[in-house]
N, CA, C and O atoms as CSV, one atom per row, in Angstrom:
chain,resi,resn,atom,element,x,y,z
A,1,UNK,N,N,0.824,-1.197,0.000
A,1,UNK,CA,C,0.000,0.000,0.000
A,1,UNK,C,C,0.872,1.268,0.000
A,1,UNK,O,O,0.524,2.338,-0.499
A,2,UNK,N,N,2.233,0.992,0.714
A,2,UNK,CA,C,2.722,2.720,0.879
A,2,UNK,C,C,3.361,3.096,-0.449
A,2,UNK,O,O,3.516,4.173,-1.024
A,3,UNK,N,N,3.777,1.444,-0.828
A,3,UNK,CA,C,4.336,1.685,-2.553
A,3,UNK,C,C,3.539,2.231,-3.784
A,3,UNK,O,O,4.040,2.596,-4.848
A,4,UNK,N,N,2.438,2.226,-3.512
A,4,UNK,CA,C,1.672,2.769,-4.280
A,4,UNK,C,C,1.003,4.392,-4.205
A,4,UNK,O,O,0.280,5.082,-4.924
A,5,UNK,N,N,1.594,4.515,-3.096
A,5,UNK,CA,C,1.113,6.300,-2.939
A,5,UNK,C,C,2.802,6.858,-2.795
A,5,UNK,O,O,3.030,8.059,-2.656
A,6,UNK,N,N,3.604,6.124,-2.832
A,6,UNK,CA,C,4.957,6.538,-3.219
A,6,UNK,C,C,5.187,6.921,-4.690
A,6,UNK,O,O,5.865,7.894,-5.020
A,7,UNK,N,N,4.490,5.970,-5.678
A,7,UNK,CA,C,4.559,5.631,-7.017
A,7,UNK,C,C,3.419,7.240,-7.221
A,7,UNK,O,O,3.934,7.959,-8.078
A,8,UNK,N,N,2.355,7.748,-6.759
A,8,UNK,CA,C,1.251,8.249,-7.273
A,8,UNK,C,C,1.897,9.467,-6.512
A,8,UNK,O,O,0.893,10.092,-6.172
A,9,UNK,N,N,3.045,10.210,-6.018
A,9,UNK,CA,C,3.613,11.469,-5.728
A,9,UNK,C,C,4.222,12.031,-6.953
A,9,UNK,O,O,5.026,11.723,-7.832
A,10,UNK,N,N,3.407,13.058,-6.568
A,10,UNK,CA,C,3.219,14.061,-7.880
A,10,UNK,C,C,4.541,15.728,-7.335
A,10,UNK,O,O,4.172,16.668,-6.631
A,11,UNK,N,N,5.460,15.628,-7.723
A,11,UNK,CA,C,6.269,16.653,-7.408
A,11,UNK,C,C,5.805,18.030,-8.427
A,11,UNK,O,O,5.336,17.933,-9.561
A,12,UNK,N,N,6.041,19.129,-7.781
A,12,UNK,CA,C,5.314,20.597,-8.313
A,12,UNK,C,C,6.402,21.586,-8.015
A,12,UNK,O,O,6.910,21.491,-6.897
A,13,UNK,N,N,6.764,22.341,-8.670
A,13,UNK,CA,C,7.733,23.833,-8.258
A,13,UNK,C,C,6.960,24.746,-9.043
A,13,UNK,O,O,6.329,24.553,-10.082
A,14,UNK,N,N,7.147,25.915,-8.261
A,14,UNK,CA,C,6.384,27.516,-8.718
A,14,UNK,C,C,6.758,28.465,-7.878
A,14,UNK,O,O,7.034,28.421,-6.680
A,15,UNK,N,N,6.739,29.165,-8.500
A,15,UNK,CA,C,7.448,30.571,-7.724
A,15,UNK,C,C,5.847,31.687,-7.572
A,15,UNK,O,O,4.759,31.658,-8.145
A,16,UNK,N,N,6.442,32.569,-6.514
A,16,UNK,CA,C,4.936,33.250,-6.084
A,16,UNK,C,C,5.714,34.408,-5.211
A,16,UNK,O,O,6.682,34.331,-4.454
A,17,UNK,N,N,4.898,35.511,-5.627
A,17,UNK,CA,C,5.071,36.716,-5.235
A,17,UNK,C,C,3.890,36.915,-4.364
A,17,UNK,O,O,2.776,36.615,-4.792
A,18,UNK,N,N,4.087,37.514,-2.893
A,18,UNK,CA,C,3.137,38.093,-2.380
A,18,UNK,C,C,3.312,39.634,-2.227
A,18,UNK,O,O,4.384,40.180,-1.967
A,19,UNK,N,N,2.150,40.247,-2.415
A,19,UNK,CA,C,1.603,42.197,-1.966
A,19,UNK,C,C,0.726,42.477,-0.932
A,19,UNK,O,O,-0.420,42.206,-0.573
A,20,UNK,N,N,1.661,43.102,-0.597
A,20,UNK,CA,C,0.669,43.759,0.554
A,20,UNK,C,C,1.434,44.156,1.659
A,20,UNK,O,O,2.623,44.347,1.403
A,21,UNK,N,N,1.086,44.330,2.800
A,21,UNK,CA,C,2.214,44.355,3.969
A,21,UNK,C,C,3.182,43.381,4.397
A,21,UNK,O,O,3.268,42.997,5.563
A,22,UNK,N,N,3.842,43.019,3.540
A,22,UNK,CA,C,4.273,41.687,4.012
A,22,UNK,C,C,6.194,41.656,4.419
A,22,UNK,O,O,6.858,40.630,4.567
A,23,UNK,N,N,6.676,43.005,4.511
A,23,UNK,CA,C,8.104,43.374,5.375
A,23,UNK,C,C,7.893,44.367,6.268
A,23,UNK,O,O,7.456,45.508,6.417
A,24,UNK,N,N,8.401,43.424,6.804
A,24,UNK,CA,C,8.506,44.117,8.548
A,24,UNK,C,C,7.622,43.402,9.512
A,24,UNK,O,O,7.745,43.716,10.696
A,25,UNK,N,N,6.635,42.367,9.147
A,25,UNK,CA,C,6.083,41.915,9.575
A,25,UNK,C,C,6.794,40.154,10.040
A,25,UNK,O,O,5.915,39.414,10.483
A,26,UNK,N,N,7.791,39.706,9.988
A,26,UNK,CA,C,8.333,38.507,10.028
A,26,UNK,C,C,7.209,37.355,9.167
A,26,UNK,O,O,6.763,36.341,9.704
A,27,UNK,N,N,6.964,37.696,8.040
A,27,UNK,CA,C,6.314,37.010,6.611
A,27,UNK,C,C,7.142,36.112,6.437
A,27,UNK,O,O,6.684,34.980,6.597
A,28,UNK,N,N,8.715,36.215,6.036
A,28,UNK,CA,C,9.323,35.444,5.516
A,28,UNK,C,C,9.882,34.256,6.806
A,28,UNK,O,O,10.309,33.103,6.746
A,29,UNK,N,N,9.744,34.760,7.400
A,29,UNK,CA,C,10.120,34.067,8.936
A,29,UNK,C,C,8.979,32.687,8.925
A,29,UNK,O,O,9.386,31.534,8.781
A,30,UNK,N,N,7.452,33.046,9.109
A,30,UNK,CA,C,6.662,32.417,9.324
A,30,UNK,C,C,6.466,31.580,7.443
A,30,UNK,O,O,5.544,30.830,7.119
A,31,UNK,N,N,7.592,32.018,6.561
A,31,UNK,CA,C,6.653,31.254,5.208
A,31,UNK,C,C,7.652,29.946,5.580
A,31,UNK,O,O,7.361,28.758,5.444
A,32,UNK,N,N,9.110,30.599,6.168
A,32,UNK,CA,C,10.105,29.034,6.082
A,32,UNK,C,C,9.039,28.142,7.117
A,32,UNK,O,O,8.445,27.120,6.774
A,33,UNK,N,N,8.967,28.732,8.326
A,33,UNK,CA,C,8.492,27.860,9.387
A,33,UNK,C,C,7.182,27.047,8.462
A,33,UNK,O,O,7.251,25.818,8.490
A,34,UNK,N,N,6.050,27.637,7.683
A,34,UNK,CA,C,4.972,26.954,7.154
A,34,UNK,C,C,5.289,25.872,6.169
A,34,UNK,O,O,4.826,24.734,6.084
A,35,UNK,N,N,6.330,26.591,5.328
A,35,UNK,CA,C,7.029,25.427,4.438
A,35,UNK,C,C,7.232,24.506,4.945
A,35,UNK,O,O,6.565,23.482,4.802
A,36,UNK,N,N,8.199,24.630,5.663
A,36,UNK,CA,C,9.050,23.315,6.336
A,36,UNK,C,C,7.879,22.361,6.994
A,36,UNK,O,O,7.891,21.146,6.797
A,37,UNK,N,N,7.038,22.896,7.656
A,37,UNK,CA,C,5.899,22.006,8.690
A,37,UNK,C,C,4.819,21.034,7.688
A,37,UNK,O,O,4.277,19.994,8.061
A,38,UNK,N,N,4.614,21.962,5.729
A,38,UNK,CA,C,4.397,21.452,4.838
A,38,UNK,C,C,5.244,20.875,4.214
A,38,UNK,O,O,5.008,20.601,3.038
A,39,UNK,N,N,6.255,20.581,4.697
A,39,UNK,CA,C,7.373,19.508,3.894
A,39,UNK,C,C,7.682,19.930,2.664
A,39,UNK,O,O,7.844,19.039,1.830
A,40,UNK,N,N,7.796,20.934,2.349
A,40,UNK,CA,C,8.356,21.815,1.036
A,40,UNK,C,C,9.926,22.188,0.965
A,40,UNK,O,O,10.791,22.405,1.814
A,41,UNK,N,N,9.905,22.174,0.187
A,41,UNK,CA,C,12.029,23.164,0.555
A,41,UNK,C,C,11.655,23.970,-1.251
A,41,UNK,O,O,10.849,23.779,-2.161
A,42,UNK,N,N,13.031,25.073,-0.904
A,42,UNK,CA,C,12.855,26.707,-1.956
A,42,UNK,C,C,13.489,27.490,-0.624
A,42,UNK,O,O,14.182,27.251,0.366
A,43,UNK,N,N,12.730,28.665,-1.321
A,43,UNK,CA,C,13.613,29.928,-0.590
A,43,UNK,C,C,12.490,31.106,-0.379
A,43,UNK,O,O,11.346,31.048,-0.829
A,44,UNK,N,N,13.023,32.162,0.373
A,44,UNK,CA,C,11.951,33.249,0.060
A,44,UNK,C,C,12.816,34.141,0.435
A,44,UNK,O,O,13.890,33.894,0.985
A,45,UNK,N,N,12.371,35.257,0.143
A,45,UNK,CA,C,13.125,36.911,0.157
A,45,UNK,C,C,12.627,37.895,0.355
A,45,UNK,O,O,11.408,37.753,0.262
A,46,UNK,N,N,13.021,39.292,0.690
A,46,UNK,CA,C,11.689,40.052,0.332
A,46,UNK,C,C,12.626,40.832,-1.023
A,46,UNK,O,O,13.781,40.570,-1.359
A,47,UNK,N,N,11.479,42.067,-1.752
A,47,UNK,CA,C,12.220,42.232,-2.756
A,47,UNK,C,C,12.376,43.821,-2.469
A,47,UNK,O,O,12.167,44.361,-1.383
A,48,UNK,N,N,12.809,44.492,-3.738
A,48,UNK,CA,C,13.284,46.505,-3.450
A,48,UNK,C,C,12.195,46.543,-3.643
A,48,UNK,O,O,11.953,47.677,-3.230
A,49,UNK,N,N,11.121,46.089,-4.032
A,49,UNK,CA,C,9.368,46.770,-4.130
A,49,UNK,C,C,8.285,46.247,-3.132
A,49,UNK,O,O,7.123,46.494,-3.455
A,50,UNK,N,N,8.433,45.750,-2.288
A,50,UNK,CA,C,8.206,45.968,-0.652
A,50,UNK,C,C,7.462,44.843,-0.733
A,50,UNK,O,O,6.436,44.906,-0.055
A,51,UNK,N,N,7.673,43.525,-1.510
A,51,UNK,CA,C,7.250,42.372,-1.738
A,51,UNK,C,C,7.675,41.283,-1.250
A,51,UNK,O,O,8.677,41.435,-0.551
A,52,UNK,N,N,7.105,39.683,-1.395
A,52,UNK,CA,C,7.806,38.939,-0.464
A,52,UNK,C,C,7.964,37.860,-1.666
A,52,UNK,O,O,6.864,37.556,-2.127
A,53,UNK,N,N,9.021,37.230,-2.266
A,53,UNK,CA,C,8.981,36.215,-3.299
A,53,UNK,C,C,9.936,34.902,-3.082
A,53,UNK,O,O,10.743,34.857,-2.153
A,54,UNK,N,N,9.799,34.015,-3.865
A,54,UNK,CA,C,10.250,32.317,-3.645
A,54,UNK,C,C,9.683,31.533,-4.352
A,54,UNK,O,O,8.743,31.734,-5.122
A,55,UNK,N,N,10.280,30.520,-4.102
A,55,UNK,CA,C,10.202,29.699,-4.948
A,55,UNK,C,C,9.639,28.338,-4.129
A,55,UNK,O,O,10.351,28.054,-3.166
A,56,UNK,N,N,8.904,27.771,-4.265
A,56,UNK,CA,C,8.471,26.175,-3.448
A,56,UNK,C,C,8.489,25.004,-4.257
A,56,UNK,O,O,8.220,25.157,-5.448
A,57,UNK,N,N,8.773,23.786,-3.809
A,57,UNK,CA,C,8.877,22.933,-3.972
A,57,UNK,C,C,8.466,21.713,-3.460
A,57,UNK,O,O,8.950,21.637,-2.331
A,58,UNK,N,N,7.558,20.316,-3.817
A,58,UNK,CA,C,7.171,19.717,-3.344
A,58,UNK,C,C,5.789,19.056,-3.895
A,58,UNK,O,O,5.221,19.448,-4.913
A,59,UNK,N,N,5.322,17.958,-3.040
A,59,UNK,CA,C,4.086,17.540,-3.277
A,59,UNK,C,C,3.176,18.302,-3.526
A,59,UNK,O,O,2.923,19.396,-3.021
A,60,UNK,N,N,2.463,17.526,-4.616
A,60,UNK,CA,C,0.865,19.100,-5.088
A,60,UNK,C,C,0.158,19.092,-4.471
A,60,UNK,O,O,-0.453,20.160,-4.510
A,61,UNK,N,N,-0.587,17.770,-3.118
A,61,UNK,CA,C,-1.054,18.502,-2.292
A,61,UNK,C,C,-0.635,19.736,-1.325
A,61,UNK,O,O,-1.190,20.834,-1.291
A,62,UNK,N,N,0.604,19.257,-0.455
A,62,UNK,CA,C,1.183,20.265,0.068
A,62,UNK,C,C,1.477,21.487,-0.308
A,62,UNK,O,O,1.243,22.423,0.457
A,63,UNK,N,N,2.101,21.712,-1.679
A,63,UNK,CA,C,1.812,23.118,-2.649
A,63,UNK,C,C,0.823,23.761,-2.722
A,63,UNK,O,O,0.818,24.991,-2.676
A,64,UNK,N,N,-0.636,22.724,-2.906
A,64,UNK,CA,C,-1.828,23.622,-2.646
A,64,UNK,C,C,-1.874,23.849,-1.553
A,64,UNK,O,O,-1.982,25.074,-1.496
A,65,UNK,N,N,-1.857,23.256,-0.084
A,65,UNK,CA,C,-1.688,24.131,1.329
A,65,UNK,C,C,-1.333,25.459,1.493
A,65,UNK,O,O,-1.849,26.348,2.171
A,66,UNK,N,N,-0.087,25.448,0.550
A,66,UNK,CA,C,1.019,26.445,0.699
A,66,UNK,C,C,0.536,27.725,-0.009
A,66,UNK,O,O,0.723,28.845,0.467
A,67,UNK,N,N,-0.193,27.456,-1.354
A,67,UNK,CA,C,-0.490,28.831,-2.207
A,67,UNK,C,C,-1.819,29.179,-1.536
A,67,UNK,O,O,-2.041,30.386,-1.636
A,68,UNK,N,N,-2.938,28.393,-0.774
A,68,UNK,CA,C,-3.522,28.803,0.318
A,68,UNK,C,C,-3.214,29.872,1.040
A,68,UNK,O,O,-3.515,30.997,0.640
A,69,UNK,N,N,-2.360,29.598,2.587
A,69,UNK,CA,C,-1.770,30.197,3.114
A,69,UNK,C,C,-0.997,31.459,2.811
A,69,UNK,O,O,-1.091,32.390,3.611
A,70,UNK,N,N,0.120,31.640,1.217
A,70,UNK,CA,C,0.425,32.800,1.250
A,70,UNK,C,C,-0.714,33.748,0.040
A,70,UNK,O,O,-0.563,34.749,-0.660
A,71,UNK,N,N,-1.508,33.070,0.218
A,71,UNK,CA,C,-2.994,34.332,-0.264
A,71,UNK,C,C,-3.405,34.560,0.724
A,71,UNK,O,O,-3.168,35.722,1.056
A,72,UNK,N,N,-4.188,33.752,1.740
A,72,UNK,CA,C,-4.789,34.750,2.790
A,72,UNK,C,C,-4.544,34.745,4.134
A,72,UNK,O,O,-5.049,35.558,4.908
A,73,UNK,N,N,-3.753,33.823,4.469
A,73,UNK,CA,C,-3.147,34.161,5.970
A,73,UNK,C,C,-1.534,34.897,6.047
A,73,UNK,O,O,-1.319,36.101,6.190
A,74,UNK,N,N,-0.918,34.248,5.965
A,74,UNK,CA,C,0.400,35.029,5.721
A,74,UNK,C,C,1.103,34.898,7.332
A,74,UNK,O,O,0.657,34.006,8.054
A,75,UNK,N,N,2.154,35.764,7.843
A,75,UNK,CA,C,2.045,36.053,8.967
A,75,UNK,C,C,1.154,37.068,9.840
A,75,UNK,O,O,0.402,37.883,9.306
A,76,UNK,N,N,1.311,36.941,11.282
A,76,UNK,CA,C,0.098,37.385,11.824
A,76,UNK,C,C,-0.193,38.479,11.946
A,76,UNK,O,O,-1.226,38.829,12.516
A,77,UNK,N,N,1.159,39.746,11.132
A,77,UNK,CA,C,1.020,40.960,11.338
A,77,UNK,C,C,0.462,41.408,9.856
A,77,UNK,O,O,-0.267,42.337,9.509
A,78,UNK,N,N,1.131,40.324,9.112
A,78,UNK,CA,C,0.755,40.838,7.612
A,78,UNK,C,C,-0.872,41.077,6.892
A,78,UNK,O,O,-1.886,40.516,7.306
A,79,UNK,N,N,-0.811,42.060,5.715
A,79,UNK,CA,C,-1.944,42.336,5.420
A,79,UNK,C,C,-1.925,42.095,3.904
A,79,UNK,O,O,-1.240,42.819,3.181
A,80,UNK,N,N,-2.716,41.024,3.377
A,80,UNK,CA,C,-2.147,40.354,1.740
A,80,UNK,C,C,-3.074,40.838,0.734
A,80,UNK,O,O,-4.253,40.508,0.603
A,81,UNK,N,N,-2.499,41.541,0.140
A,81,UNK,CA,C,-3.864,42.387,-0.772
A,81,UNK,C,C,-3.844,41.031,-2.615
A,81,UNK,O,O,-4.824,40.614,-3.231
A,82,UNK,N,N,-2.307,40.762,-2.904
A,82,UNK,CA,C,-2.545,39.568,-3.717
A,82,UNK,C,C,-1.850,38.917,-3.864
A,82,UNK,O,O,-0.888,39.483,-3.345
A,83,UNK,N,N,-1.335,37.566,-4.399
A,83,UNK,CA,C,-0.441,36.594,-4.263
A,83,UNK,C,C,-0.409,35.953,-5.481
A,83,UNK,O,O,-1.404,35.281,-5.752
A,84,UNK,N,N,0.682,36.003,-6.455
A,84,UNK,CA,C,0.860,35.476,-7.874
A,84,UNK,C,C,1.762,34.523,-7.982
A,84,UNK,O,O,2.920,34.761,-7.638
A,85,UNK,N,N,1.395,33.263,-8.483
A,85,UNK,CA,C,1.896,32.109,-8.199
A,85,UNK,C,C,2.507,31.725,-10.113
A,85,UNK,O,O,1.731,30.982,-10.714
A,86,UNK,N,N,3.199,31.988,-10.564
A,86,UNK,CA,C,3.730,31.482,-11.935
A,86,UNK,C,C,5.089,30.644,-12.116
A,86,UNK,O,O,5.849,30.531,-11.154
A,87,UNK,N,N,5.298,30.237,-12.975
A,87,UNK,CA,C,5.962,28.949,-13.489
A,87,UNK,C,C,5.552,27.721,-12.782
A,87,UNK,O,O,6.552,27.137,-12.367
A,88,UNK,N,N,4.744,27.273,-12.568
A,88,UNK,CA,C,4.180,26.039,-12.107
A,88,UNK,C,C,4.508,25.070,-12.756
A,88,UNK,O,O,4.070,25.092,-13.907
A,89,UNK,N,N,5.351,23.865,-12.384
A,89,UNK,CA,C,5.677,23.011,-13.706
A,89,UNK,C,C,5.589,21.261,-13.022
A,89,UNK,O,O,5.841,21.000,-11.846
A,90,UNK,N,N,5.386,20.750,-13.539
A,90,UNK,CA,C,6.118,19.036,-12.925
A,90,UNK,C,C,7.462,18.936,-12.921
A,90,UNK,O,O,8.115,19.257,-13.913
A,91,UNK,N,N,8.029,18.474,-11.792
A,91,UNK,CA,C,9.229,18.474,-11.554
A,91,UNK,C,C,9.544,16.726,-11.269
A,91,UNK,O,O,8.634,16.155,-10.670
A,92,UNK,N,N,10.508,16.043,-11.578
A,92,UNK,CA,C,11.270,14.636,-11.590
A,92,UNK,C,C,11.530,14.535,-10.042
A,92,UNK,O,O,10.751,13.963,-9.280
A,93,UNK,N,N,12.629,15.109,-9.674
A,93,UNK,CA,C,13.016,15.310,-8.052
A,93,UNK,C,C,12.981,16.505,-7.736
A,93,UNK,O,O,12.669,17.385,-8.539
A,94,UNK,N,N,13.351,16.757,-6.302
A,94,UNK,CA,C,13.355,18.477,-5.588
A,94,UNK,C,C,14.885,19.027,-6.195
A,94,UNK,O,O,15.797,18.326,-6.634
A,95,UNK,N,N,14.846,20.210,-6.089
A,95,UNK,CA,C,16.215,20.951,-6.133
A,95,UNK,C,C,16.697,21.737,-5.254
A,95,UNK,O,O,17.071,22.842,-5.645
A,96,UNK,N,N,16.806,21.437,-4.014
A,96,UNK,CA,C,16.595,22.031,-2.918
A,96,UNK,C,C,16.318,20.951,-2.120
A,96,UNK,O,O,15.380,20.155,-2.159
A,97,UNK,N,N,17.874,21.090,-0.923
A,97,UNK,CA,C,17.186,20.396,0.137
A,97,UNK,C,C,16.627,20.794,1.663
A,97,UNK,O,O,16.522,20.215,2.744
A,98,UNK,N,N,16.308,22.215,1.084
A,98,UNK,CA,C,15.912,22.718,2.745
A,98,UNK,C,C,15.006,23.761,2.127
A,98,UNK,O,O,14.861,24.108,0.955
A,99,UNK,N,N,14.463,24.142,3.201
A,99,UNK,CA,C,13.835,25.772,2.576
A,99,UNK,C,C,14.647,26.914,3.483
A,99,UNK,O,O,15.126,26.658,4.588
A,100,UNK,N,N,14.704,27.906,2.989
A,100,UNK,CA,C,15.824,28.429,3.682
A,100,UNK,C,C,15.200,30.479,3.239
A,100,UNK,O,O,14.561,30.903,2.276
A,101,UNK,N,N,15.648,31.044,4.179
A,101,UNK,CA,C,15.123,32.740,3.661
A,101,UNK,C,C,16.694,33.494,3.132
A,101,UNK,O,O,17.547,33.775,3.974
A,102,UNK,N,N,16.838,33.673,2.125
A,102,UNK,CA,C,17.459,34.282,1.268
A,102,UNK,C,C,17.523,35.857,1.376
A,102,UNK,O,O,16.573,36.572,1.057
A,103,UNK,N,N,19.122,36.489,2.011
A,103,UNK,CA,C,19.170,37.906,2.208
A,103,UNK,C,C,19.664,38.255,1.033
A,103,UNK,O,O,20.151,37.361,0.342
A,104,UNK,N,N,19.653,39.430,0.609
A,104,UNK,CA,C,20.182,39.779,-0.935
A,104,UNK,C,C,22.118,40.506,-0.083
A,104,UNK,O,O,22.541,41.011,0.956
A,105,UNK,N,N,22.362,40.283,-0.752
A,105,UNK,CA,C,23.945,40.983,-0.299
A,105,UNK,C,C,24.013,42.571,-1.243
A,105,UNK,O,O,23.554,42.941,-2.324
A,106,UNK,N,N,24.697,43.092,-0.351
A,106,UNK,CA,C,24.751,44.469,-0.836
A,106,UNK,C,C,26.158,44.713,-1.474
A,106,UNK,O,O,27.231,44.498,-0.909
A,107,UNK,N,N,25.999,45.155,-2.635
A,107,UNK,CA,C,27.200,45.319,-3.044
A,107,UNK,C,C,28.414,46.004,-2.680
A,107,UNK,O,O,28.534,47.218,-2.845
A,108,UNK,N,N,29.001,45.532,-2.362
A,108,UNK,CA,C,30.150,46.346,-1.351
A,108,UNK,C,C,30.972,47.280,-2.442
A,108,UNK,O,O,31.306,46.879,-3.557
A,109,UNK,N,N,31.223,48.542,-1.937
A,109,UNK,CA,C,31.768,49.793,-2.147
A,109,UNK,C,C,33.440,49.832,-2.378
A,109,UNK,O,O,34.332,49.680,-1.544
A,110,UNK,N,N,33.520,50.076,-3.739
A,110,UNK,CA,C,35.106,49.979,-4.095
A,110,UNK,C,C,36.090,51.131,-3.159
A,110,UNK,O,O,35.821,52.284,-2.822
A,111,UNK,N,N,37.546,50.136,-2.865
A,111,UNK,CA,C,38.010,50.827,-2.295
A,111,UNK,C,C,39.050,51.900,-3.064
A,111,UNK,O,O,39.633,51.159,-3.856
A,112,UNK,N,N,39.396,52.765,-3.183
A,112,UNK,CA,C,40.347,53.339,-3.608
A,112,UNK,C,C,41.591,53.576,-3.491
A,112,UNK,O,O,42.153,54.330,-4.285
């Protein structure tokens, strides 16, 4: 029996932008913690246009949990006005073995 719902796992990756209040509010904090508890791995970030984006990975039920959650709950301070979920594709295996929040590095300043 477990071989057969092993065989019938359907792997999914898509990337998704959320709007709305979603920095400063620990969004990206609470998307690793939701990921991970949904058994997903990807990344998330926020972006220079006051957005929160990533990439997920994983089972399509659990994916649908996930594009749930960052449409209308979010974290508990956040306020989600919309959530765009594109490149959705079938994926073979994960590419990614963790989910993890992604800081952008700042380009450091030449010295003279």
């Amino acid at each position: 029996m477990a071989a057969a719902a092993s065989s019938s796992r359907r792997l999914l990756s898509l990337d998704f932008e959320v709007f709305g209040k979603v920095q400063g509010v620990f969004f990206r904090k609470w998307t690793e913690r939701k990921s991970k508890e949904f058994g997903l791995v990807g990344w998330v970030k926020n972006t220079k246009v006051s957005t929160v984006t990533g990439q997920l990975q994983g089972e399509k039920q659990n994916i649908d949990l996930m594009k749930v959650w960052l449409s209308t709950e979010g974290s508990p301070k956040s306020t989600i006005t919309n959530c765009e979920f594109t490149n959705e594709r079938s994926i073979n295996k994960l590419g990614f073995s963790d989910f993890k929040i992604v800081r952008e590095s700042r380009p450091k300043k030449k010295v003279k």
